[in-house]
C-alpha positions in Angstrom: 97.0 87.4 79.9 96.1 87.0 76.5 93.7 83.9 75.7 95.4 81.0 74.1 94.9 80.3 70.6 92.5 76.8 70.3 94.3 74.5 67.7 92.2 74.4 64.7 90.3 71.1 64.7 91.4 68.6 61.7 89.4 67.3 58.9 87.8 63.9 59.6 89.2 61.6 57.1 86.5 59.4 55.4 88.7 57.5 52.9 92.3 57.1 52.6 94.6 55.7 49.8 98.3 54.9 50.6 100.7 54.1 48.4 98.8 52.0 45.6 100.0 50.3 42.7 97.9 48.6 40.1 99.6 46.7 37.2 97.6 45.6 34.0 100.5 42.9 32.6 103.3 45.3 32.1 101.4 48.4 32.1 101.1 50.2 35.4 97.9 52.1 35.2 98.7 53.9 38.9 102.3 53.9 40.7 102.5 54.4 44.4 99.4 56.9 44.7 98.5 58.6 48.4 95.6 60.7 49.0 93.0 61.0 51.3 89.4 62.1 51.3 87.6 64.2 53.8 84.4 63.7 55.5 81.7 66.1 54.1 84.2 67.5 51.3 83.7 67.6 47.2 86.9 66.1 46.0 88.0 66.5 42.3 90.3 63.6 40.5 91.5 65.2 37.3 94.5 64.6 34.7 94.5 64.1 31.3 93.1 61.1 29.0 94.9 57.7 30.6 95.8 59.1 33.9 94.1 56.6 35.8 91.7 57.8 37.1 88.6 55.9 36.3 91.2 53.2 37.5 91.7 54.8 40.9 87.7 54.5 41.3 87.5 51.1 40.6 90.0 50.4 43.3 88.3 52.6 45.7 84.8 51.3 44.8 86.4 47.2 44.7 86.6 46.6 41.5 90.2 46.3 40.8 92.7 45.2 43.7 95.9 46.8 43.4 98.9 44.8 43.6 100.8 47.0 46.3 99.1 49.4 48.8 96.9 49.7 51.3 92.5 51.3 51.1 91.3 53.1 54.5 87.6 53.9 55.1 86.3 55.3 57.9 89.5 54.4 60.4 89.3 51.2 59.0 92.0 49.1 56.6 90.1 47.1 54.1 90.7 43.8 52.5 90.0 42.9 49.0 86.7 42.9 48.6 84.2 42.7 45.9 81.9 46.2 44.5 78.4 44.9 45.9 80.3 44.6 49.5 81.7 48.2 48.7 78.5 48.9 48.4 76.8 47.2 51.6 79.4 50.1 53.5 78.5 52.5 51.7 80.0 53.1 48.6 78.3 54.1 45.4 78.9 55.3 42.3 78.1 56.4 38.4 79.7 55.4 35.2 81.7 56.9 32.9 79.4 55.2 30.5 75.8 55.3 31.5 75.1 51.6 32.8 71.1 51.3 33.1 68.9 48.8 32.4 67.1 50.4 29.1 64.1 48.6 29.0 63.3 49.2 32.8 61.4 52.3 33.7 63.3 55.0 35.9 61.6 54.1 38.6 63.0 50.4 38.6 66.1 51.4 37.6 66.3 53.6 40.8 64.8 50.6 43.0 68.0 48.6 41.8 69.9 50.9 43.9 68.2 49.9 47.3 69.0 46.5 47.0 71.7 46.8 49.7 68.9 47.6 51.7 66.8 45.1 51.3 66.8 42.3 53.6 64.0 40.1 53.7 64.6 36.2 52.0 63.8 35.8 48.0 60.8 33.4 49.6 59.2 36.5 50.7 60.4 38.7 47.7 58.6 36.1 45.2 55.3 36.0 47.1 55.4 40.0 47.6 53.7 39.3 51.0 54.0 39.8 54.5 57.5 41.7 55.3 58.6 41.8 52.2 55.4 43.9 50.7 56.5 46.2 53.9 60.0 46.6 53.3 59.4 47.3 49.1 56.9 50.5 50.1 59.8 51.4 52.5 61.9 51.0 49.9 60.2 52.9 47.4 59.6 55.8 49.4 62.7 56.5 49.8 63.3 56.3 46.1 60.3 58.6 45.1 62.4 61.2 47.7 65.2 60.8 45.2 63.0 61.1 42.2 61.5 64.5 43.7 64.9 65.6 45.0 66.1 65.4 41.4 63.4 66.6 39.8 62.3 63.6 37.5 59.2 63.1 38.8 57.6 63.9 34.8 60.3 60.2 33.8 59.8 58.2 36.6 57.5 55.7 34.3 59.3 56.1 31.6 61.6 52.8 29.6 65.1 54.5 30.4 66.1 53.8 26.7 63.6 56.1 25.5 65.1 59.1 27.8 67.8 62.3 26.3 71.0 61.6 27.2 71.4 64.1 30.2 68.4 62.5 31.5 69.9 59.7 31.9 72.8 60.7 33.6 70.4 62.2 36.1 68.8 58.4 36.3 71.9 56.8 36.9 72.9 60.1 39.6 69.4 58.8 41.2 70.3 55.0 41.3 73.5 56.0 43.2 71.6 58.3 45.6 69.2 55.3 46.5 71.8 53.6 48.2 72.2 56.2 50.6 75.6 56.4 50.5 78.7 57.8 52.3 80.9 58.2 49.9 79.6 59.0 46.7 81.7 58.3 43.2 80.8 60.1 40.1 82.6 59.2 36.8 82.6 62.3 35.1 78.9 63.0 35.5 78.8 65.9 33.2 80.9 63.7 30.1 79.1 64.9 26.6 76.2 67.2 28.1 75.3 70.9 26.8 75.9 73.6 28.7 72.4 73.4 30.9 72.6 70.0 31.8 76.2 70.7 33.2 74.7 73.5 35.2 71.7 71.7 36.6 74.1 68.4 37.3 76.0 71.1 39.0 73.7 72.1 41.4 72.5 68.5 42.0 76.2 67.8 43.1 76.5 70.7 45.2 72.9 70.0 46.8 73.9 66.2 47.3 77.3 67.0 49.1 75.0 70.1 51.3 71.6 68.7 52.1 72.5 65.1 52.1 76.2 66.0 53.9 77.0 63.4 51.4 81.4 63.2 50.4 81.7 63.5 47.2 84.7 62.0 45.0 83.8 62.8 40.9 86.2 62.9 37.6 85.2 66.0 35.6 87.3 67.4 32.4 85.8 70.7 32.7 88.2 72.5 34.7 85.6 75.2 35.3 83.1 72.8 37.2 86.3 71.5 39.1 87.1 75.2 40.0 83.3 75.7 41.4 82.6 72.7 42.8 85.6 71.0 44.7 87.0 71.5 48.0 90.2 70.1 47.3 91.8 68.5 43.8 94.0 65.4 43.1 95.9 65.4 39.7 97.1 62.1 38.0 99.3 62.2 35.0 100.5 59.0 33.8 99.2 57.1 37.1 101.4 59.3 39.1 100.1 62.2 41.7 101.5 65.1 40.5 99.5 67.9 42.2 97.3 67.9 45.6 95.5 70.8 47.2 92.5 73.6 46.5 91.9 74.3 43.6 93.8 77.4 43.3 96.8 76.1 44.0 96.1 73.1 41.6 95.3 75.3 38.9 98.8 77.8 39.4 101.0 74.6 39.2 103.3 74.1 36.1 103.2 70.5 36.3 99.4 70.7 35.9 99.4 72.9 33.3 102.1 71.0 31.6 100.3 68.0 31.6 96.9 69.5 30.3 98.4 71.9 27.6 101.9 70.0 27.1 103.8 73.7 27.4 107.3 72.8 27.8 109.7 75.5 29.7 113.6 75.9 30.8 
């Protein structure tokens, strides 16, 4: 008798987003959106200038609340809620545009992104004894394992503001990291950087989602970093989802390639 054939085991889903709608006045930046986002995976948002998608982050991420719609992470349906509470379960992203404090070194920029973390009372914090001289060498530690990760070890004392541009996207890349998060949000991380700094951004993304098992979700215009790096792709045009699925099949759609190049055809 021949052996039966095990069902193939499905895809945990880490984040899910059903049918949102977000409104700016008249202007609907996203119309009736579903996706979902698998545990452990790289997945690519892409579309064209004013797609929404830097919109679709900020709903993800708490920033915006969309006006129809429901947000699902980890099994669970979530309420409006605020980015720093996105953040306390385990949500953390970058910027399109870098946002770091300039006149902080790396290293304290980085320590902003454990603050989560921290938990001992701003009594304790402003004496820097007891616990709280504990917990901020805890803390730290785990930030100089970013900084080593990432190889920035040669910045760490330097102002921020004084840093190369693809620097300090690898800063900001660090400040997320420090939050040890779950789901991980890059805003086109490799925006305006030459063509090493894409490649070693690269291979910090693809050693993120590996060694840390960390799930990616990142905005990239480069279609050949999407084609390398993502598991599956999401395509917005207009605020609508008008493509879903690997890469390939992303890539061979005509309404994707309509959208990007503006081909028309009978």
């Amino acid at each position: 008798m021949a052996a039966l054939e095990q069902p193939t085991p499905q895809p945990e889903v880490l984040l899910a987003v059903e049918d949102v709608t977000l409104s700016f006045g008249g202007v609907q930046a996203i119309k009736n959106v579903s996706f979902d986002i698998h545990k452990g995976e790289i997945r690519a948002i892409i579309g064209p200038n004013g797609a929404g998608k830097t919109s679709m982050l900020n709903v993800i991420n708490g920033f915006y609340h969309p006006q129809q719609g429901t947000i699902w992470f980890k099994g669970v349906e979530r309420s409006e809620m605020r980015p720093y509470v996105a953040a306390s379960q385990g949500v953390s992203r970058t910027f399109q545009n870098i946002a770091l404090f300039r006149g902080m070194s790396t290293l304290d920029n980085i320590m902003t992104g454990r603050v989560t973390k921290m938990n001992k009372n701003i009594f304790w914090q402003a004496l820097h004894l007891g616990p709280a001289r504990a917990e901020e060498i805890e803390h730290r530690a785990k930030v100089e394992e970013v900084i080593d990760f990432l190889e920035i070890q040669h910045i760490r004392r330097t102002p921020v503001g004084r840093l190369p541009y693809g620097l300090q996207k690898r800063v900001e890349l660090a400040r997320a990291l420090a939050a040890e998060p779950e789901l991980l949000l890059l805003d086109e991380p490799m925006a305006g950087m030459n063509l090493e700094e894409k490649e070693d951004m690269s291979r910090f993304v693809l050693d993120v989602n590996e060694q840390f098992g960390t799930t990616i979700a990142l905005i990239e215009h480069d279609m050949a970093v999407v084609m390398d790096l993502s598991t599956r792709v999401v395509v917005l045009d207009h605020g609508e989802l008008i493509a879903d699925g690997t890469p390939d099949e992303v890539s061979a759609n005509q309404k994707v390639i309509d959208a990007y190049l503006g081909v028309a055809h009978d």
